[in-house]
N, C-alpha and C positions, 0 to 999 in steps of 0.2 A: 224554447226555454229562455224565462228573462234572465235568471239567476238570483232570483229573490222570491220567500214566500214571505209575508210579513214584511215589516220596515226592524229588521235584525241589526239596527246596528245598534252602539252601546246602552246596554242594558240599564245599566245602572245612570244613564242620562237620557233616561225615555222622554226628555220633554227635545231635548236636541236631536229633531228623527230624521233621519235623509233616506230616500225610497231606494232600494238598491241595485209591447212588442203591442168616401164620398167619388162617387165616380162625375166628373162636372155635369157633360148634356147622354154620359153612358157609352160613348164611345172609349173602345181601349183594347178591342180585336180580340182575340180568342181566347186571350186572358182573362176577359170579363165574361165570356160565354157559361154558363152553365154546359152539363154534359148533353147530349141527347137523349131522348128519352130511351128506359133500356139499355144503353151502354155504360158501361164499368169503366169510372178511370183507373187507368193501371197506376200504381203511386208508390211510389220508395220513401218511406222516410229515414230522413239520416238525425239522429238525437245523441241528447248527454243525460239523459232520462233525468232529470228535477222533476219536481211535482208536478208543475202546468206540462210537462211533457210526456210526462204519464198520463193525463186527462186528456191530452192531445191524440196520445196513439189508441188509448182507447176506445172513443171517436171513431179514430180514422179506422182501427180494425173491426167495427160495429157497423159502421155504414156500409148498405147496402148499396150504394154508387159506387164503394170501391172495388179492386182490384188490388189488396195490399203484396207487391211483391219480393219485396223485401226490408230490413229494420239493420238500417250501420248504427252503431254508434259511438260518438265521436270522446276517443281519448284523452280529447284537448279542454271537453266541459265538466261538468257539472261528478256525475258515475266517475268511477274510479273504474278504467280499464284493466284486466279483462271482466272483473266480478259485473259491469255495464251489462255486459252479452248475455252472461246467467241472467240477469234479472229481466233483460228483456224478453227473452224465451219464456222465463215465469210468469212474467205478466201476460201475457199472450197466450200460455196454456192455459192459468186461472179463467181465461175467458173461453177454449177449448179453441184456441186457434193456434193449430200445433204442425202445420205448414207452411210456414214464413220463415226461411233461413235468416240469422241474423249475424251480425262480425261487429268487431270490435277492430279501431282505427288505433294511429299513436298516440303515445299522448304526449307527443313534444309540437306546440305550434311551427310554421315554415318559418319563422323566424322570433327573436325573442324568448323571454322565459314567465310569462303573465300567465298566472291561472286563478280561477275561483278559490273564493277563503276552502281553506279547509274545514269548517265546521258545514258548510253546504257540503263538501265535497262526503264527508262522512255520513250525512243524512240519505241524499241520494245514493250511495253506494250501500246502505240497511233499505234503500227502500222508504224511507218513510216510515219504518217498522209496521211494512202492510204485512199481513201473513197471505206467502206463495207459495207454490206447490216447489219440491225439487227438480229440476231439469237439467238431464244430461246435454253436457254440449255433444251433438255429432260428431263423429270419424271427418277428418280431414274438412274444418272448417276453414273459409279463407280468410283472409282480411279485409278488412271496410273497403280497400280501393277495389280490391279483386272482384268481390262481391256485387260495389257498384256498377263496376266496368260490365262485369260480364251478366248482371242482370239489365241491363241499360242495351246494352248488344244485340241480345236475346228477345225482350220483348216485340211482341208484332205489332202494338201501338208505340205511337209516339208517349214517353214516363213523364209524367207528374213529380219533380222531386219535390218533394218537403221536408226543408231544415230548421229543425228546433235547437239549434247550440252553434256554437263556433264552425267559421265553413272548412277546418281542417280536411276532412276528408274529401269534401267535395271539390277542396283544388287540384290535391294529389289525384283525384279520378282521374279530373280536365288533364292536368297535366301528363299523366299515365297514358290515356287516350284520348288527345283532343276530339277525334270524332265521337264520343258520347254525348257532345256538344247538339249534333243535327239528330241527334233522336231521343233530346229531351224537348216534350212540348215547352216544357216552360220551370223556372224555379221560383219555388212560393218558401219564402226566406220568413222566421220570426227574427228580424234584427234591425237595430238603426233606431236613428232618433233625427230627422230632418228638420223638422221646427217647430220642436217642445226640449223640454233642458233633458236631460241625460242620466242615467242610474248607476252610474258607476263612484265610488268613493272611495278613492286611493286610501289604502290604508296608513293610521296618523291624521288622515283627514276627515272633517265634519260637512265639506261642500262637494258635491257632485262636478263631474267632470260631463263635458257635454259630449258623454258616449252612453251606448247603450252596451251590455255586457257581452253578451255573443258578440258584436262587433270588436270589442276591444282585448279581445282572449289573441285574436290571428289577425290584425289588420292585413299581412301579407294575402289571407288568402281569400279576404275580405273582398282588397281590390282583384284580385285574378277572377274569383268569378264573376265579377261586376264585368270585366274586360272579355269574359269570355262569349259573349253574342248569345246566349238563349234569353230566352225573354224572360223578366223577372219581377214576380211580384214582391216590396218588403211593404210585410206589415210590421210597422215598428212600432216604437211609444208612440207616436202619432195618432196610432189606431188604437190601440190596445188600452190607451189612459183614458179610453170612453166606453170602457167594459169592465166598473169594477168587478171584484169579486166578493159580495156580500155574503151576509150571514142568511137572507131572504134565498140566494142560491143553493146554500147548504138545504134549507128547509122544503125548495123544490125539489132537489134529488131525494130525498128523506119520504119523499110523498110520491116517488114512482118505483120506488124499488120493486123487482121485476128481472133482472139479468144479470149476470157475475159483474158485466162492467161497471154499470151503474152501481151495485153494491161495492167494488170495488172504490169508485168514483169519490161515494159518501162517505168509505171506511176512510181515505186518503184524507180526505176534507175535516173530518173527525180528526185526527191528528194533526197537521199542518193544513193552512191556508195560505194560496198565493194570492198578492193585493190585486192583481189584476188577470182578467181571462186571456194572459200572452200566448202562447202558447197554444190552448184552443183556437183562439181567434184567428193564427195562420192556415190551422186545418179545416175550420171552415171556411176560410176562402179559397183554400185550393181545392174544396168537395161541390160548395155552393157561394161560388164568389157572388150573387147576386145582391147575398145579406152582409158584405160587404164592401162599401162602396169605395172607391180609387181615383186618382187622378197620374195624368204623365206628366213626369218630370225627370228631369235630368241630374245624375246623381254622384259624388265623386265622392272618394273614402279619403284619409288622413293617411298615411303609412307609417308615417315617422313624429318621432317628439310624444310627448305627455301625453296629448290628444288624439295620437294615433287610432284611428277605429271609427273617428268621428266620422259620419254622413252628414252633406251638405249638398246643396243646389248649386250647382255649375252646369252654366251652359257650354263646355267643354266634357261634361262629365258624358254617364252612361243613360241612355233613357230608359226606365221602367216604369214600372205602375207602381206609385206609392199610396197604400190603405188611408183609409178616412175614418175618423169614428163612424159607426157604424148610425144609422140615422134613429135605428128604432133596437137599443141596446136589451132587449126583454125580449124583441122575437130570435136573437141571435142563440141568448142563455136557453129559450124555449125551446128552439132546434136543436141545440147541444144535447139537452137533455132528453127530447125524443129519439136520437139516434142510439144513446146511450140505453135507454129504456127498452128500446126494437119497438117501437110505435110509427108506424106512419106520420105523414104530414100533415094528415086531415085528423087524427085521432087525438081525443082533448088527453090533457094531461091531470096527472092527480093530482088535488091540492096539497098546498103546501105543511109539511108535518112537522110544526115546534117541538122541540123537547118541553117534556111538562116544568114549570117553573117550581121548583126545590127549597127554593130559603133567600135570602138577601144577604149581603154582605155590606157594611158602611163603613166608611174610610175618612179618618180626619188627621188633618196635621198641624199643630199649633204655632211650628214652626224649630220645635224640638223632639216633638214626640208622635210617634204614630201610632193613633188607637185602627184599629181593625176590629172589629166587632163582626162574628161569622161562627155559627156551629161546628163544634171539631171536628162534626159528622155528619155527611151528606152522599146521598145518591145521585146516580148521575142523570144530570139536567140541566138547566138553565140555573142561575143565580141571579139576582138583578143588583149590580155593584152602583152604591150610589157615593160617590165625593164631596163632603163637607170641606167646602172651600170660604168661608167667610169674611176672612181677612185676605180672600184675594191675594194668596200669597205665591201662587204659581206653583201648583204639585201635584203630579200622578201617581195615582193608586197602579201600582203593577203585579196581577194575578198571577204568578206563574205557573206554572205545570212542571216536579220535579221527576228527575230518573228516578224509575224504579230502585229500591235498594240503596239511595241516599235518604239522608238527614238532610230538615231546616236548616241544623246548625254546621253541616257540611255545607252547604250552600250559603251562608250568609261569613261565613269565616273565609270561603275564596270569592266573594264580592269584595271586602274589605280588603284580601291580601292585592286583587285585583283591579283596581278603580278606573271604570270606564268599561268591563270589558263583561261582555255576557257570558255568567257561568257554565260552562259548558254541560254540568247536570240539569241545566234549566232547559229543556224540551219545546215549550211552545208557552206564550203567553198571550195577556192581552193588557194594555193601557188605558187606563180608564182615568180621564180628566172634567174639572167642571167649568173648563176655560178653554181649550183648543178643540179642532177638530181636524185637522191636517193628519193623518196616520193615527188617529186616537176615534176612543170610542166618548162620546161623549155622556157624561154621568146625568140623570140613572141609565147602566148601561148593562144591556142581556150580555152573560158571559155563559157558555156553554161549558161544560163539565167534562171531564172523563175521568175513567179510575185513576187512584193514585192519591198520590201525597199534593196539595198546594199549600201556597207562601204570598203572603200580601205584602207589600212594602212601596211606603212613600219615597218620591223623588223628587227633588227639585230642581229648575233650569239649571243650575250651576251644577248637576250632577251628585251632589252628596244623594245619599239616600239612608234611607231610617226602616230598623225593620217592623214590622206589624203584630200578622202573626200567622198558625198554620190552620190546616184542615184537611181532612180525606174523604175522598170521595170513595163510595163502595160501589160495585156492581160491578 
C-alpha cells in the first residue's frame, strides 16, 4: 500500500499536484528464484487494506502458486482497526476464500504519532464502497503479532511475508519472537524511495518529502526490520513509478471478467483509481519475481527528524534486493490480470472493453468565468472533456463525482468556506487540462462516468476556482 489513489491533494488547486512502491546480470539468490514447478509458496501478508492493497491480496489470494496462510492487518495504515479485520475476511469470502484467519495489529506506531490523512483513512475503512458480503469475526481471534508469530512457527516451509503498509506489526512479531526470523524465506516489503523523490507531503505543504508513505508512518520499525537478517525485497517508488495505472488497465480487466476477484478488481477501479500498480507490483514479485527485476544494494532508513522513514544507499547500511522498473510494464499488468481472471499463462486474454462513449463535455475559461457546456443528463460511460484554453491562461477543467445525497450548491459553498482543501463530498475526480500532463489528463480527455450527481469547475494555478456547472449520470 503507497497511500495514495489519485494525486488527492488540494482540490481546489488542481494545477499545484504533488503524488502522494531490474535484476543487473540476474544474480540475487533465492530471492530472485521463481518457485519450483508444483510447489505452493506459503505467503502471509501483513496490509492496511487501501486500494492497491486490496488489488494486491486479491492477486495473491487467486494465484494458484500460492499458499495464503494468513492476512494481519496493520492498525498503523491506511483501514481503521479493528473494522480492517471485517473487511478483510469480506473481501476474501466475496471471492469464497473463507479459510484464512485474519487479525488486526495496533494502531499506535513503536514510536511517534504520524498517520495517514483521515479522508484516506475513512475511504479504506468503507472499503472503497465495494459491496461485501457480512462476516463474522471468529470465537477467540488473536492479534496481528499472535497470529504472525504462531503462523510463522507452524508452517513446514520456510513463509513468504508480504508487507503492503507500515512494518508495525512485523517488528513487534521480530521482536515478540526473534526466531520467526530463521523461518521466514524472505520479506517482500511495498516501501522506500531509494533514488526517485518521495510521496509524502506534510500537511500545510505543497513539496514532497523524500519519503515514501509506509516508510514514514513507523521509521522505528522501518529500521528494526531492516536490522533484523531475513532477506529482503523493497519494491518501492523505484519500481513501482514504471507501472502506471491507466485507464487502458481499467479497460483490460473490463474485457476478462470471469471471477468474483476480477469483477471485484474492475468494481474497485470503477470507483477509485491508484496512479501507480504499488501494491500489486510487490505481490508479483514475491509470487513471480522474474517479471520483476532487482538489483543488491545496501540500504539504511532515517529514524529521526522531518525525514525520518527515508531510505538511502549506505554502504554501512543493510543489503537487500531493491526492485527495478519492470522492463516490459504490459507483461506485468498482463499477469496481474491472468491471475485475477483464473487463466493460465499460456491462455490469451480478452480484449479490451471501453465504456461506450455517451456525450462530450467543453470547458472554457476567459479568465473570469466558466462556461461548461455538458447535458444535464447522461448514462453511464465515457464523456470526452475537451479544454478551451486560448489565451493560454493556465486552467483545469475538474469533473467531479459528488456523494450521494448532496447538492452542487452544498459543495461549492464548502469549496469557498474552504480554500485549498477537497470537499470531502467530492468522491473521485478527474483533471482535465490543455497544458500539463504531469497527474492530468490531458484535453480532449476520456472521462469515465458512474451514477450520480457531477460538478465541473475551472481552476487556476493560483488556486482560485470558478464554478461551471452540473450533470447526472443515470444507470
Amino acid at each position: 500500500m503507497n497511500g495514495m489513489f489519485r494525486p488527492i491533494a488540494a482540490w481546489a488547486a488542481a494545477l499545484l499536484l504533488v503524488t502522494s512502491c531490474g535484476s543487473d546480470d540476474g544474480d540475487g539468490g533465492a530471492a530472485t528464484s521463481a518457485p519450483a514447478e508444483g510447489v505452493k509458496v506459503p505467503v502471509v501478508v501483513d496490509t492496511d487494506l487501501a486500494l492497491d492493497d486490496i488489488l494486491a491480496l486479491l492477486y495473491v489470494a487467486s494465484s494458484p502458486e500460492v499458499d495464503l496462510l494468513a492476512v494481519t492487518v496493520t492498525g498503523t495504515g491506511e483501514v481503521i482497526c479493528p473494522v480492517g479485520a471485517q473487511r478483510a475476511r469480506a473481501l476474501l469470502a466475496a471471492i469464497d476464500v473463507t479459510d484464512v484467519p485474519v487479525a488486526c495489529g495496533d494502531r499506535s506506531p513503536l514510536s511517534g504519532d504520524r498517520e495517514f490523512p483521515l479522508t484516506w483513512r475513512t475511504l479504506a475503512s468503507r472499503a472503497y464502497d465495494l459491496e461485501l458480503p457480512d462476516v463474522a469475526a471468529p470465537a477467540g481471534t488473536p492479534d496481528a503479532v499472535t497470529l504472525l508469530t504462531e503462523t510463522i512457527n507452524s508452517s513446514a516451509q520456510p513463509v513468504t511475508l508480504l508487507t503492503l503498509g507500515p512494518l508495525t506489526d512485523v517488528a513487534q512479531a521480530l521482536r515478540s519472537d526473534p526466531t520467526i526470523a530463521d523461518r521466514l524465506a524472505r520479506i517482500v516489503m511495498m516501501g522506500g524511495a531509494v533514488a526517485v523523490d518521495g510521496n509524502v507531503v506534510p500537511e500545510g505543504s505543497d513539496t514532497a518529502i523524500p519519503v515514501e508513505w509506509n516508510f514514514y508512518i513507523d521509521p522505528e520499525a522501518d529500521a528494526a526490520v531492516l536490522a533484523s537478517g531475513v532477506p529482503i525485497t523493497l519494491v518501492g517508488l523505484d519500481a513501482t513509478n514504471g507501472v502506471p495505472m491507466t485507464e487502458d488497465v481499467q479497460y483490460l480487466l473490463n474485457g476478462n471478467v470471469g471471477t468474483p476477484a476480477i469483477a471485484l478488481a474492475g468494481a474497485a477501479l470503477n470507483n477509485y483509481v491508484p496512479t501507480y500498480l504499488w501494491d500489486p507490483l510487490a505481490a508479483i514479485s514475491a509470487i513471480e519475481p522474474t517479471l520483476v527485476p532487482s538489483h543488491e544494494a545496501t540500504i539504511a532508513v532515517d529514524i529521526e527528524g522531518d525525514d525520518a522513514g527515508r531510505t538511502f544507499a549506505d554502504p554501512a547500511g543493510t543489503a537487500v534486493l531493491v526492485a527495478d522498473p519492470p522492463a516490459d510494464p504490459t507483461a506485468v499488468i498482463g499477469h496481474w490480470v491472468r491471475v485475477l481472471a483464473g487463466l493460465g499463462p499460456d491462455e490469451p486474454l480478452g480484449e479490451p472493453k471501453q465504456p461506450p462513449l455517451v456525450g462530450y463535455v467543453n470547458v472554457g475559461f476567459d479568465g473570469t468565468t466558466c462556461t461548461a457546456t455538458a447535458p444535464t443528463e447522461l448514462p453511464v460511460g465515457t464523456v470526452l472533456v475537451t479544454v478551451d484554453d486560448p489565451s493560454d491562461l493556465g486552467f483545469a477543467a475538474i469533473v467531479s463525482h459528488i456523494v450521494e445525497g448532496v447538492t452542487w450548491e452544498e459543495v461549492m459553498a464548502y469549496a469557498l468556506a474552504h480554500p485549498g482543501e477537497q470537499p470531502p463530498m467530492v468522491d473521485d475526480f478527474e483533471i482535465v487540462t490543455a497544458t500539463r500532463t504531469d497527474g492530468t489528463l490531458t484535453s480532449p480527455a476520456p472521462v469515465e462516468l458512474q451514477p450520480g450527481l457531477y460538478g465541473v469547475v475551472c481552476t487556476t494555478v493560483d488556486g482560485a476556482f470558478y464554478r461551471g456547472t452540473s450533470f447526472t449520470v443515470t444507470g
